[in-house]
C-alpha positions as CSV (number, residue, x, y, z in Angstrom):
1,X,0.0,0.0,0.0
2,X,2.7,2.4,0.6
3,X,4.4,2.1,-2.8
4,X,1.1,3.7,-4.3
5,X,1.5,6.6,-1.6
6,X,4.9,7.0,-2.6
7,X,3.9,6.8,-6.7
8,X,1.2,9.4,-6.2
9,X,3.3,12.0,-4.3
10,X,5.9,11.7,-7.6
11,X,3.5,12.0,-10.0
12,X,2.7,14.6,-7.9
13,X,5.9,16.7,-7.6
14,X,6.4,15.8,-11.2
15,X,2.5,17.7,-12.4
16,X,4.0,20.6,-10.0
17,X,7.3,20.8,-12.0
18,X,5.4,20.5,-15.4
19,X,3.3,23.7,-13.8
20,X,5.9,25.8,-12.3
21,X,8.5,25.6,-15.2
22,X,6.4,25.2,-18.8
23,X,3.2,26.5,-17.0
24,X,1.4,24.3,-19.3
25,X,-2.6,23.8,-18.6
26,X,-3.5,20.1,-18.8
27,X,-1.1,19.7,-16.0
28,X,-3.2,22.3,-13.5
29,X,-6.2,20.6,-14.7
30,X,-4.4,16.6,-14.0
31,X,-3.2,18.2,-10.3
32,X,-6.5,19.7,-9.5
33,X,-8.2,16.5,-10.3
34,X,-6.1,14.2,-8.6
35,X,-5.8,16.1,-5.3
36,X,-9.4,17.2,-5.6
37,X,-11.2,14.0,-6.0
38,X,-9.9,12.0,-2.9
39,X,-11.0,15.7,-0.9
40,X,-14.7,15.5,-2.6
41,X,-14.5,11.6,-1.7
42,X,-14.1,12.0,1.8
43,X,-16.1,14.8,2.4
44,X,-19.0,13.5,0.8
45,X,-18.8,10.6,3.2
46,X,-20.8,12.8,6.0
47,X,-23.9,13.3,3.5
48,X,-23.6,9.8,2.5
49,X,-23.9,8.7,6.1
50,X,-26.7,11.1,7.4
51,X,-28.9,10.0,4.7
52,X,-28.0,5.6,6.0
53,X,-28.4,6.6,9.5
54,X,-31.2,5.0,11.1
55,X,-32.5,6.2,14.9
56,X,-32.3,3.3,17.9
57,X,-35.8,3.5,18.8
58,X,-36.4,2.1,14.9
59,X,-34.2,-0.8,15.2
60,X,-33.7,-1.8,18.8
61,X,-31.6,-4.8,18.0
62,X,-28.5,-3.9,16.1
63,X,-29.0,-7.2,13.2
64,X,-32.4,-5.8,12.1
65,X,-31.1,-2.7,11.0
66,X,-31.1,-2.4,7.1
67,X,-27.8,-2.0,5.2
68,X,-27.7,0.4,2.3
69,X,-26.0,-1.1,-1.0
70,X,-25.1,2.7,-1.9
71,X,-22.7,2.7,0.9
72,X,-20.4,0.5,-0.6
73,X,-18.3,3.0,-2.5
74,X,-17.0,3.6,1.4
75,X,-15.6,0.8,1.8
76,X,-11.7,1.5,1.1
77,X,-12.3,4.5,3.5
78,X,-14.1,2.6,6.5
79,X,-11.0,-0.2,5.7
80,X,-8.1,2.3,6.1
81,X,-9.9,4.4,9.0
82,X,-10.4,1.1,10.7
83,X,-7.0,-0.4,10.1
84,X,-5.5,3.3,11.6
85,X,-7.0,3.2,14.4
86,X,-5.9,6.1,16.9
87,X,-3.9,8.4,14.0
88,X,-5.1,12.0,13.5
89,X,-6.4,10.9,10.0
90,X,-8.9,8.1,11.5
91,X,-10.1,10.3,14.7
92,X,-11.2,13.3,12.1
93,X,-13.1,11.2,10.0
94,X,-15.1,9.2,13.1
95,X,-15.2,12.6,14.4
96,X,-17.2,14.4,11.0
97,X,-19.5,11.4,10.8
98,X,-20.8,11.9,14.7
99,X,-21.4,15.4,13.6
100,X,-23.2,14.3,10.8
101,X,-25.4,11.9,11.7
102,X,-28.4,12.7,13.8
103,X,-28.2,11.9,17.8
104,X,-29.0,8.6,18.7
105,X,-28.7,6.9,15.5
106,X,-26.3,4.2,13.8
107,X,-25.4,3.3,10.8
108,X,-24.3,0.2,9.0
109,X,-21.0,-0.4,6.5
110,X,-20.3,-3.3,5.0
111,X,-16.8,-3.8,5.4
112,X,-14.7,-7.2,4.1
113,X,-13.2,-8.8,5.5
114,X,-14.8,-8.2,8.6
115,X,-17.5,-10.8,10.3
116,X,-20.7,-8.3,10.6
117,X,-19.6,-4.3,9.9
118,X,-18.8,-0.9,10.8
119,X,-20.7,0.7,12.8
120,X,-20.4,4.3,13.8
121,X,-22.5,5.4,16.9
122,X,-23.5,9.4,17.1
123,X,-23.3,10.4,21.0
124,X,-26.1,10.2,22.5
């Protein structure tokens, strides 16, 4: 996993050099989209979760509670904010989804590898 870290920040530094010394357009355009998708990714997680979230009184036992098939474009995120647990990275993502979704609600991600799935808990 790290190698593709390490390829995306040259390909980087290498759009940013196209930029800087032959200010040459498609290369603005390639850096914008590459740094501005994974941003748009993440930060459309909260909608994405506000509109799975489903209240406790609804569902009182936590294997009745329906899980959304649109939710599966989240999985690499709720995989690597799992797998991180404690780093800064993980903690401000768990933290934007309680802010998110409503009080005293849940919601379910399907996640492989794992026996059931994610669940993030708003605070009551």
């Amino acid at each position: 996993m790290s190698i593709f870290g390490v390829i995306f920040a040259a390909v980087c530094l290498w759009l940013t050099v196209r930029i800087i010394n032959r200010r040459e357009r498609w290369a603005k355009w390639t850096l914008a989209g590459m740094v501005g998708l994974p941003v748009l990714y993440v930060v459309s997680f909260g909608p994405a979760c506000r509109l799975a979230a489903v209240p406790f009184s609804r569902y009182p036992r936590v294997a009745a509670i329906p899980r959304t098939t649109w939710m599966n474009p989240y999985r690499p995120l709720c995989w690597f904010t799992d797998r991180c647990d404690g780093a800064l990275f993980s903690e401000m993502v768990l933290r934007y989804v309680s802010v998110c979704i409503p009080k005293k609600s849940l919601i379910a991600v399907p996640m492989d590898g794992d026996p059931g799935h994610l669940w993030l808990v708003a605070d009551p």
